[in-house]
PAPA-900715 format. One record per atom (N, C-alpha, C, O, CB): atom name; residue number from 1; chain; residue in three letters; x, z, y. Coordinates in Angstrom, 2 decimals. Glycine has a CB too. Example, Ala and Ser with C-alpha at 12.3 -4.5 7.8 and 13.67 -1.06 7.14 Angstrom:
<nodes>
[node "N"; 1; "A"; "ALA"; [13.19; 7.80; -5.69]]
[node "CA"; 1; "A"; "ALA"; [12.30; 7.80; -4.50]]
[node "C"; 1; "A"; "ALA"; [13.20; 7.80; -3.30]]
[node "O"; 1; "A"; "ALA"; [14.24; 8.46; -3.32]]
[node "CB"; 1; "A"; "ALA"; [11.31; 9.05; -4.47]]
[node "N"; 2; "A"; "SER"; [12.85; 7.08; -2.25]]
[node "CA"; 2; "A"; "SER"; [13.67; 7.14; -1.06]]
[node "C"; 2; "A"; "SER"; [12.90; 7.87; 0.03]]
[node "O"; 2; "A"; "SER"; [13.41; 8.04; 1.14]]
[node "CB"; 2; "A"; "SER"; [14.08; 5.72; -0.60]]
</nodes>
This chain:
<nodes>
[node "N"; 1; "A"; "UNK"; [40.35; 60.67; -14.58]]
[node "CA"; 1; "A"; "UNK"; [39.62; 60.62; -13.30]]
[node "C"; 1; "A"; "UNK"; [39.38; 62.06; -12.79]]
[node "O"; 1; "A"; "UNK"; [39.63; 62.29; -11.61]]
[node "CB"; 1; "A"; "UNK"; [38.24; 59.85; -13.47]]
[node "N"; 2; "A"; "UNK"; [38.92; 63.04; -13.58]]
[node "CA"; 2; "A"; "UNK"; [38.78; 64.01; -13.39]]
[node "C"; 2; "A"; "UNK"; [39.97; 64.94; -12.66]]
[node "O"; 2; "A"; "UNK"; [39.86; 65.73; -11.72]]
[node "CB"; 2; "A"; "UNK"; [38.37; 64.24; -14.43]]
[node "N"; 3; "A"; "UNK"; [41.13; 64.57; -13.43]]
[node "CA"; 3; "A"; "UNK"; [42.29; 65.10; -12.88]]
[node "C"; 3; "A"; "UNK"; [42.85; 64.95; -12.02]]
[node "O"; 3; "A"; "UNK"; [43.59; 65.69; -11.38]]
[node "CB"; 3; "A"; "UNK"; [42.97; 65.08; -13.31]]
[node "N"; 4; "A"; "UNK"; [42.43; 63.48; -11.84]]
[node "CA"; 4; "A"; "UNK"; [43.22; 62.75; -10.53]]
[node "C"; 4; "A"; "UNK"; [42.32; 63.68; -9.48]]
[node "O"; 4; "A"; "UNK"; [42.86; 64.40; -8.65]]
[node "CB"; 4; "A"; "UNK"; [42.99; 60.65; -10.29]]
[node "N"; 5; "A"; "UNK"; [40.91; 63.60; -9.63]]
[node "CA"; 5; "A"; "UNK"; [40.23; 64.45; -8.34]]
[node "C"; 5; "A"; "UNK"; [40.79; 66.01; -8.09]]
[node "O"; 5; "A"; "UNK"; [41.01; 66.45; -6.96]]
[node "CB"; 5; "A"; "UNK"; [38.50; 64.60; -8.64]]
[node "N"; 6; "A"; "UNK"; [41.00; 66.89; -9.50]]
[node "CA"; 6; "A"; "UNK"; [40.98; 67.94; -9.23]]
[node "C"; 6; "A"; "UNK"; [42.72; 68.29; -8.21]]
[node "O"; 6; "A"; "UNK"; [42.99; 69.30; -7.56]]
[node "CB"; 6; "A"; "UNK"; [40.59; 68.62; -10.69]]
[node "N"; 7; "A"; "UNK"; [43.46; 67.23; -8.40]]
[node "CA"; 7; "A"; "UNK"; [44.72; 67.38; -7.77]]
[node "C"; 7; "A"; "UNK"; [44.62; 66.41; -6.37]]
[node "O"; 7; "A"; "UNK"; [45.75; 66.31; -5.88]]
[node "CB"; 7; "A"; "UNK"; [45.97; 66.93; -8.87]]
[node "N"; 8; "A"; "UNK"; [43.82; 65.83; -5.75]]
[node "CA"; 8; "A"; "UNK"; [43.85; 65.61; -4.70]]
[node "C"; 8; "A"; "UNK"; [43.04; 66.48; -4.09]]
[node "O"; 8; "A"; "UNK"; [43.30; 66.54; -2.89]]
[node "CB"; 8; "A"; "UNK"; [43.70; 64.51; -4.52]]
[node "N"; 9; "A"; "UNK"; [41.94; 67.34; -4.51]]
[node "CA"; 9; "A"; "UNK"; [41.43; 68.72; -3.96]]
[node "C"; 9; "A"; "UNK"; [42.44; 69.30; -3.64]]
[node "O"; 9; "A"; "UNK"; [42.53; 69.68; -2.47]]
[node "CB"; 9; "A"; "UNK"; [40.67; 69.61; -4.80]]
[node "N"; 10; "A"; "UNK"; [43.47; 69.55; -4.53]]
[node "CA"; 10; "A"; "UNK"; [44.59; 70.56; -4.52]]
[node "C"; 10; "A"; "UNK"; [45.47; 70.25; -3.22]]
[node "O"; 10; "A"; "UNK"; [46.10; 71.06; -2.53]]
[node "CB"; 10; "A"; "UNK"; [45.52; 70.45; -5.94]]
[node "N"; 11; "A"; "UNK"; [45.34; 68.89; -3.07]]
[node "CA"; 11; "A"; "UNK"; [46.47; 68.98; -2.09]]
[node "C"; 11; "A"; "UNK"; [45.72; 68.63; -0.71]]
[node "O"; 11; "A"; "UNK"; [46.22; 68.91; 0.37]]
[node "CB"; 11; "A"; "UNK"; [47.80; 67.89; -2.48]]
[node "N"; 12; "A"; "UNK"; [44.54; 68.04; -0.84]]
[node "CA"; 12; "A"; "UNK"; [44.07; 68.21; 0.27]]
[node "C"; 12; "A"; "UNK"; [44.06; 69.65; 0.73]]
[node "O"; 12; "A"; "UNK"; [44.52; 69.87; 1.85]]
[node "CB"; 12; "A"; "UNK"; [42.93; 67.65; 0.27]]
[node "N"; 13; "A"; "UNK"; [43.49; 70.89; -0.16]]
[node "CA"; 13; "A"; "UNK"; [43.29; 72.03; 0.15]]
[node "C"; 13; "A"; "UNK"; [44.95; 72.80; 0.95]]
[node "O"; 13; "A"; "UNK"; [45.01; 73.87; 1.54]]
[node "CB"; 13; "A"; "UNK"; [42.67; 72.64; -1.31]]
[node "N"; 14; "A"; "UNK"; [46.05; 71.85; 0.70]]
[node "CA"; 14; "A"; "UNK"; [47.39; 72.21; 0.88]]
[node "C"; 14; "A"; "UNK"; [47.50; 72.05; 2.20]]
[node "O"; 14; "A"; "UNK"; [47.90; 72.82; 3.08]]
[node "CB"; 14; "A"; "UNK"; [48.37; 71.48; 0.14]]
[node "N"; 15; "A"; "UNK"; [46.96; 70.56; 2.21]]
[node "CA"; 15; "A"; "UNK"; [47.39; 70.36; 3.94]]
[node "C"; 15; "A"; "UNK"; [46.49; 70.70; 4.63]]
[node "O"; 15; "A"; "UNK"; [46.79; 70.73; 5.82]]
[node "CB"; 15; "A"; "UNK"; [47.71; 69.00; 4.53]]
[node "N"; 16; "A"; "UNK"; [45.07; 71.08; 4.28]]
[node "CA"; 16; "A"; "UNK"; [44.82; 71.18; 5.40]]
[node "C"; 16; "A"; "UNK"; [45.38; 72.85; 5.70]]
[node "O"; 16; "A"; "UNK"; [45.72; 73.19; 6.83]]
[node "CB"; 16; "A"; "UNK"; [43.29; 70.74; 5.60]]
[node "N"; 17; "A"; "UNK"; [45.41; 73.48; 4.92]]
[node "CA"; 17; "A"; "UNK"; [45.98; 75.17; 5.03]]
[node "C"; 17; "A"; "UNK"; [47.58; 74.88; 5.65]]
[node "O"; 17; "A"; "UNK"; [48.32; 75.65; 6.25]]
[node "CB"; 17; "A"; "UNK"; [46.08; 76.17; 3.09]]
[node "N"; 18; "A"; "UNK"; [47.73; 73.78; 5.34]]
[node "CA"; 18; "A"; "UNK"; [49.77; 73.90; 6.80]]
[node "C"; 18; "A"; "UNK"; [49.04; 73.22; 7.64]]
[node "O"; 18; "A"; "UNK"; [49.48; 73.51; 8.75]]
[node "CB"; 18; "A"; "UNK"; [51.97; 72.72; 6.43]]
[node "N"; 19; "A"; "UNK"; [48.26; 72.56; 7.75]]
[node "CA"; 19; "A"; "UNK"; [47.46; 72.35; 9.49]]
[node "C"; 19; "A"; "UNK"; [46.94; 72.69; 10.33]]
[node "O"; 19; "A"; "UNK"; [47.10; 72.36; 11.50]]
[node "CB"; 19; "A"; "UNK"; [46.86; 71.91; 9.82]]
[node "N"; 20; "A"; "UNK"; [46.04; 73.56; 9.79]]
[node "CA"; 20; "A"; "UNK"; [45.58; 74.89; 9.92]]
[node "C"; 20; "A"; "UNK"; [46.66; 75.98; 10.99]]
[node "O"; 20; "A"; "UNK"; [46.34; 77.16; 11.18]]
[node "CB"; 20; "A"; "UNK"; [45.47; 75.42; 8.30]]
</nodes>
């Protein structure tokens, strides 16, 4: 569970930085 969160941080943090 933990991991699953820390890698959808990750990729949220992805897109929003190419949307950005």
């Amino acid at each position: 569970m933990q991991r699953n969160k820390e890698n959808k941080g990750v990729i949220g943090l992805s897109r929003t930085r190419i949307e950005s």
